[in-house]
Structures are given as C-alpha cells and as structure tokens.
C-alpha positions as CSV (number, residue, x, y, z in Angstrom):
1,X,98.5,-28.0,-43.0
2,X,97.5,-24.1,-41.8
3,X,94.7,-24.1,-39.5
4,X,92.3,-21.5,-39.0
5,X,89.2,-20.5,-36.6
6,X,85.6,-18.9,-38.4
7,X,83.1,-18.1,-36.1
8,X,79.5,-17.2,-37.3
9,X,80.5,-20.3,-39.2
10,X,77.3,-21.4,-40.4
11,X,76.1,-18.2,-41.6
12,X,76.5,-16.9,-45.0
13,X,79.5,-15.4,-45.2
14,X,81.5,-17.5,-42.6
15,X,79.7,-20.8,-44.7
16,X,81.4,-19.5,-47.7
17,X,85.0,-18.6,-45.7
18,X,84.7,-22.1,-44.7
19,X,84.5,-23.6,-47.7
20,X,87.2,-21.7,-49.3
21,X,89.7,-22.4,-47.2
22,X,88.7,-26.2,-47.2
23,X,88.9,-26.6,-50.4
24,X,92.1,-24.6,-50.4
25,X,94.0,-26.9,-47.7
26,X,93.1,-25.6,-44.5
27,X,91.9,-27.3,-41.4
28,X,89.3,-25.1,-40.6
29,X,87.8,-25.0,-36.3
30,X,84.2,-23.2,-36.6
31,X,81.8,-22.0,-33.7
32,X,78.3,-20.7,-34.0
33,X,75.3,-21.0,-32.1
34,X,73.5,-23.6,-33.9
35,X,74.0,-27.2,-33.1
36,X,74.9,-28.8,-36.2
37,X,76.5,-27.2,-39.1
38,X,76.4,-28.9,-42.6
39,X,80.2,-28.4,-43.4
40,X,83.2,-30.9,-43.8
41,X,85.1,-29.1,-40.8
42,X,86.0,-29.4,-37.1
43,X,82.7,-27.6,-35.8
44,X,82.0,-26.5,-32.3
45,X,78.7,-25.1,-31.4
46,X,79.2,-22.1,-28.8
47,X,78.3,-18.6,-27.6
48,X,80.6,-15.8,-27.9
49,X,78.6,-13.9,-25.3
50,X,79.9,-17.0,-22.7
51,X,83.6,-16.7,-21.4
52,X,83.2,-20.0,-20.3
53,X,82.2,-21.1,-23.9
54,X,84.7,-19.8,-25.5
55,X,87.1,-21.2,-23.5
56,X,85.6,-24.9,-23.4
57,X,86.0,-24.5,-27.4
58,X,89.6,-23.1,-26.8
59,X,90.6,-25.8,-24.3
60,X,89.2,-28.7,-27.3
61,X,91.2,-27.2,-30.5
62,X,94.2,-26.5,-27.9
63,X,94.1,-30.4,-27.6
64,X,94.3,-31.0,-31.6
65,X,96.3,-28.4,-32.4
66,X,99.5,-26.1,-31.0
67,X,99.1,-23.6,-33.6
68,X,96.5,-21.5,-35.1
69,X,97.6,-19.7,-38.4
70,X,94.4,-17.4,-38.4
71,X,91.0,-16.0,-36.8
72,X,88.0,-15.1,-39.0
73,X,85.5,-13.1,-37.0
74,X,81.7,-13.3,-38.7
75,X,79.9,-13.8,-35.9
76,X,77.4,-10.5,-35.8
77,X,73.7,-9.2,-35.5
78,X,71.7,-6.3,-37.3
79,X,69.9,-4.3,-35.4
80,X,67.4,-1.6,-36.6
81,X,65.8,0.6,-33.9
82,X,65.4,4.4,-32.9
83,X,68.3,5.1,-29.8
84,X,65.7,6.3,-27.5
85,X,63.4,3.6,-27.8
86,X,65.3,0.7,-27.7
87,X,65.5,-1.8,-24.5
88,X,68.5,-2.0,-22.2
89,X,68.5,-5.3,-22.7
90,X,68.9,-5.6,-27.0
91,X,71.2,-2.2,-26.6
92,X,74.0,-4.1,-24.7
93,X,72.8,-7.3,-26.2
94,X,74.1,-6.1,-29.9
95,X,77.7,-4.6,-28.3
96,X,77.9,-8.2,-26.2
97,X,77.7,-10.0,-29.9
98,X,79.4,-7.7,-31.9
99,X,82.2,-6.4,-30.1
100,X,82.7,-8.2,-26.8
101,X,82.3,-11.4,-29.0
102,X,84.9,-10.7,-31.0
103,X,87.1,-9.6,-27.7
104,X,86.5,-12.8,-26.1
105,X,87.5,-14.8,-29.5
106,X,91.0,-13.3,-29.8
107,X,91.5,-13.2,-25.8
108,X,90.9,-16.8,-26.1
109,X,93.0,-17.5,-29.2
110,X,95.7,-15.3,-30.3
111,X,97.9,-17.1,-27.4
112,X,97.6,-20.1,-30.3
113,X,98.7,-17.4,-32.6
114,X,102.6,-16.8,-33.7
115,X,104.4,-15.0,-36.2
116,X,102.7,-14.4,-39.8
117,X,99.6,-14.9,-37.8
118,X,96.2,-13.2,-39.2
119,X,93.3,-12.3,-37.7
120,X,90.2,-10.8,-40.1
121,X,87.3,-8.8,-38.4
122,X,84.2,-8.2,-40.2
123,X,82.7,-4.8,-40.4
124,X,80.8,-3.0,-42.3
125,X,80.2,-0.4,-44.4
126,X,78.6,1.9,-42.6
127,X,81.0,2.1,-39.8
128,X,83.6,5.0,-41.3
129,X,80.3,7.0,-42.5
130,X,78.1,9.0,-40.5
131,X,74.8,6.9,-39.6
132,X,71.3,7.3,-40.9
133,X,68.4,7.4,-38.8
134,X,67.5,3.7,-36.9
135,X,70.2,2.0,-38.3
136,X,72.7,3.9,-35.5
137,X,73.3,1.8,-33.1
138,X,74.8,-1.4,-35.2
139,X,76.8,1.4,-37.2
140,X,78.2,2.6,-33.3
141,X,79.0,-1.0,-32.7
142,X,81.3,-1.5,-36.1
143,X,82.6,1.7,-35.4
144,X,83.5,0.7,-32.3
145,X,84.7,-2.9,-34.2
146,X,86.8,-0.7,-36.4
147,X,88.4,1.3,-33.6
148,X,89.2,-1.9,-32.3
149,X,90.9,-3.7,-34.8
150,X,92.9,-0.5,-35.1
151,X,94.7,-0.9,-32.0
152,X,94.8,-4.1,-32.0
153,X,96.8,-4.3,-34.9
154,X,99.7,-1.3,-33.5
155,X,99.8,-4.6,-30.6
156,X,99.9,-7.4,-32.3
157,X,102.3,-6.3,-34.7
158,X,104.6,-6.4,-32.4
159,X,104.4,-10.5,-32.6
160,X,104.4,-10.5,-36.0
161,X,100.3,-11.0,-36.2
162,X,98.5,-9.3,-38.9
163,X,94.8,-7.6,-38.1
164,X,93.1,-6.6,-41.2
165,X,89.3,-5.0,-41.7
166,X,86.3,-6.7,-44.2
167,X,84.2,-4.0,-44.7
168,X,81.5,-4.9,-47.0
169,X,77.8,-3.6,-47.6
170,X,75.2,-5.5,-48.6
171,X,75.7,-9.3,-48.7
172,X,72.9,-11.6,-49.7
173,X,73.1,-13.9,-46.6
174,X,70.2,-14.4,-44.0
175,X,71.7,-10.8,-42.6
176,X,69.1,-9.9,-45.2
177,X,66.4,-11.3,-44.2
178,X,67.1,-10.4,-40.5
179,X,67.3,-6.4,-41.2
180,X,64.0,-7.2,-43.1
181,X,62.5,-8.5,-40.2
182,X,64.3,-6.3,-38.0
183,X,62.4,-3.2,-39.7
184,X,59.1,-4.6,-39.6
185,X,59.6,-4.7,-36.1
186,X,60.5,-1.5,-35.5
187,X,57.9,-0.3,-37.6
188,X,55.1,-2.1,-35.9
189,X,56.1,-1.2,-32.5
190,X,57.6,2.4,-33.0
191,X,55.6,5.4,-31.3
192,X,57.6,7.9,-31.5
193,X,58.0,7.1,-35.7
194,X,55.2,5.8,-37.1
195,X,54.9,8.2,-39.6
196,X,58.3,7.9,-40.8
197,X,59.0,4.0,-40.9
198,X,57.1,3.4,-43.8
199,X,59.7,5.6,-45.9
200,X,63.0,4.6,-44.2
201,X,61.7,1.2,-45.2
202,X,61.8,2.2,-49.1
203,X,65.6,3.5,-48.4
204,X,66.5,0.5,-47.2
205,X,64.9,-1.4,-49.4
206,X,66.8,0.2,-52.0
207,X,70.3,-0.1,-50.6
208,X,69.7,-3.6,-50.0
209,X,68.8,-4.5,-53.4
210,X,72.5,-3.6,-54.5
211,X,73.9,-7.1,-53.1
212,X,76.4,-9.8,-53.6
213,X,77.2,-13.2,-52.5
214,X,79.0,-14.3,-50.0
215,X,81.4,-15.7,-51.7
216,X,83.1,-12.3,-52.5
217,X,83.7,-11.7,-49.0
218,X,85.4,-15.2,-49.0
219,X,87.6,-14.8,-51.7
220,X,88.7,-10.9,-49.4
221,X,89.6,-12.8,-46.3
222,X,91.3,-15.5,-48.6
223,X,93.3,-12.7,-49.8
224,X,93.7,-11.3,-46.5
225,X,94.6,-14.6,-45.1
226,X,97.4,-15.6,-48.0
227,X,98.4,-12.5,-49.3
228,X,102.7,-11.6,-48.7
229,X,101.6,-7.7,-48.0
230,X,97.4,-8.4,-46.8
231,X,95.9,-5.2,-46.6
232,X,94.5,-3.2,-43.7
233,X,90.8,-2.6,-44.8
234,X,88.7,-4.8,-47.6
235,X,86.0,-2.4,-48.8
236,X,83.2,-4.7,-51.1
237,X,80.4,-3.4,-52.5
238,X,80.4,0.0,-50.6
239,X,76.9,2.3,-51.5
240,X,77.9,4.9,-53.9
241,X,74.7,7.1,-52.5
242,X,76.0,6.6,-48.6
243,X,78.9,7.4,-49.2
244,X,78.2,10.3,-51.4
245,X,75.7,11.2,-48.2
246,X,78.8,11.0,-45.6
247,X,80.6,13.5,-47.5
248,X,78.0,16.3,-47.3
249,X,78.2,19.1,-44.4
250,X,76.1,17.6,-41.5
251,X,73.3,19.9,-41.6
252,X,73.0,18.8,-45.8
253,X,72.6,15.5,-44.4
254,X,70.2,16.1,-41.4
255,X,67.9,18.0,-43.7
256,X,68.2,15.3,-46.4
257,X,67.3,12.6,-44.7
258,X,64.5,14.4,-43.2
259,X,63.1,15.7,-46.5
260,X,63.3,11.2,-47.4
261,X,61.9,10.1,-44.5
262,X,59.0,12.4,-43.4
C-alpha cells in the first residue's frame, strides 16, 4: 500500500485529495490546524508555521511507516490588501503559511521520500500573470511558490523524485468565502482606497463566479500522483479575461485597470 502526506487536509481541496486517494488504495497521513477532521485517514492536527510541529508529526508517521510515496501541499491563505497598508505582522504572516509552510513540509519529509517519489504544490493562477491591484501580495507569494517548486524539481530529480505544479483558479472551497471576507475587510478599513474598493469588489466578484469543485483539483494531483510521465504544471480553470489582461503591454494594463476600478 502507497502512502501519501495532504496537508491543508481538511479544507476543500486537500478534503477531496483525501478522499480520492482513499478510495483509490492509499494510506493517506493529513495535518491541518483544526483538531478533528471528519475523514477515514491517519490525521494529525499541526502548524506548518511550527518547526517543532512539523517535526512531532514527522517523528509519529516515521514510526508507522519507512516510506512515503508522495507530499500533497494545500495548506494556504488568501489575502487581499493594498502593499502599503498592510501590517508587518499579516505581510510575513501570508509568506510563513504559504511558502515557508511548504519549505518546512518537504524539509521534514522528502528524507521519507525515494525513487518515483512525488511531491505536488498548489498554486495558483495568478502566479505566472502580472497581479491586479490588492490581490499582489498572495500572487508574490505563489510566485515565489512557483519559483520554488522549480528548483526544487532540477534537485530532486536527481533522486528520482518528481515535483509537479496545481495551478488552478477559482475553486469553490471556503477559500471563497475567505477572499469574500478578506475584501470586506479591506474595504472597510482602507484609507488610502475607499473610493475604489467598491469596484475591485465587482471584478472579483465576477472572476470568482467562474468556479469549480474541488474535486477537479483531486482528480489533477491523482494524475500527477499516478501518472508514468506526471506533468510539470496542472493549469484548471485559468480566467480567460486575466490572462488575456497579462498579455497586454504594461501600461494597457495599468490604464485598464484604472479605467475599472476608479
């Protein structure tokens, strides 16, 4: 039996990766924050942000197994703010989730790892396009993710340990609901934007709307996870409008997005 490690288990898309792979065999080791999780695996409640978490939950599935056959990284938040308003504290706080997390993770558990070993990062769409307004610093972080995984893969390849990219756009998971709540946030407390926030929420109201479930972003790491040849980068359900927008020269899209948003 293969075994595998989700983290950001019990959220939507690391639920669904979950149950896939259960009902496909695998003996799946899960962390997230939460205490309990409702799923039929080996779960481990944990901070990412915590060295010495990660490796209290590495030292426990070291003792039940000598081999891990693959790392699924959904552990992430959303954050929606403007650059120069933003707190010390939630600036680092997003890069200690998103990208240190994800750091500590394979630190921790690719020494379980062997040949034909696969790690899967999630990022997201945004990160290969050029960022829109208050949305910036979470697109630096998964660009950040993406650089990562890059070289990480020109390493591990070297063992014979596959790194591949999920890169999907709008999911219908609580991530939802958290940019929602995110924005209204921002848009209460901005000073420097009031006048503004009211329209960036109507653009992302309308990318958001284009969503789809979870389970689609299962079935890519499944592939990415099983597959003879897996491939580098999973793009699902990219915006046809922000990518069109990446493409433009940069001053099109500065005076674009100020002709929305104003």
């Amino acid at each position: 039996m293969k075994s595998i490690l989700i983290t950001g288990v019990c959220g939507g898309m690391g639920h669904a990766a979950a149950e896939r792979f259960t009902a496909a065999g695998f003996r799946v080791f899960g962390i997230d924050r939460r205490q309990s999780c409702d799923l039929p695996i080996r779960y481990f409640s944990a901070d990412i942000t915590d060295e010495a978490s990660v490796r209290e939950v590495k030292d426990n599935i070291s003792g039940e197994t000598e081999r891990l056959d693959g790392i699924l990284h959904f552990a992430g938040i959303y954050n929606l703010d403007s650059l120069i308003e933003i707190s010390e504290e939630d600036f680092i706080r997003i890069f200690d989730i998103n990208l240190f997390g994800i750091y500590r993770i394979n630190k921790a558990f690719v020494p379980m790892m062997g040949n034909g070993g696969r790690i899967v990062i999630t990022s997201s769409e945004l990160a290969p396009l050029d960022p829109l307004p208050f949305t910036g610093l979470y697109a630096i972080t998964k660009g950040a993710v993406e650089k990562y995984a890059d070289s990480l893969r020109m390493e591990l390849n070297l063992h014979g340990i596959s790194v591949s990219v999920i890169r999907p756009g709008a999911v219908k998971t609580g991530m939802l609901g958290a940019s929602t709540e995110s924005l209204e946030v921002f848009c209460k407390k901005t000073k420097r934007y009031a006048c503004n926030a009211e329209n960036f929420r109507r653009v992302v109201d309308s990318v958001e709307t284009r969503n789809v479930m979870p389970e689609r972003i299962a079935d890519a790491a499944f592939k990415a996870l099983t597959s003879k040849r897996p491939k580098y980068v999973y793009n699902i359900n990219r915006n046809p409008l922000l990518r069109l927008l990446s493409v433009l020269p940069k001053h099109l899209q500065v005076r674009i997005i100020a002709a929305i948003i104003k």
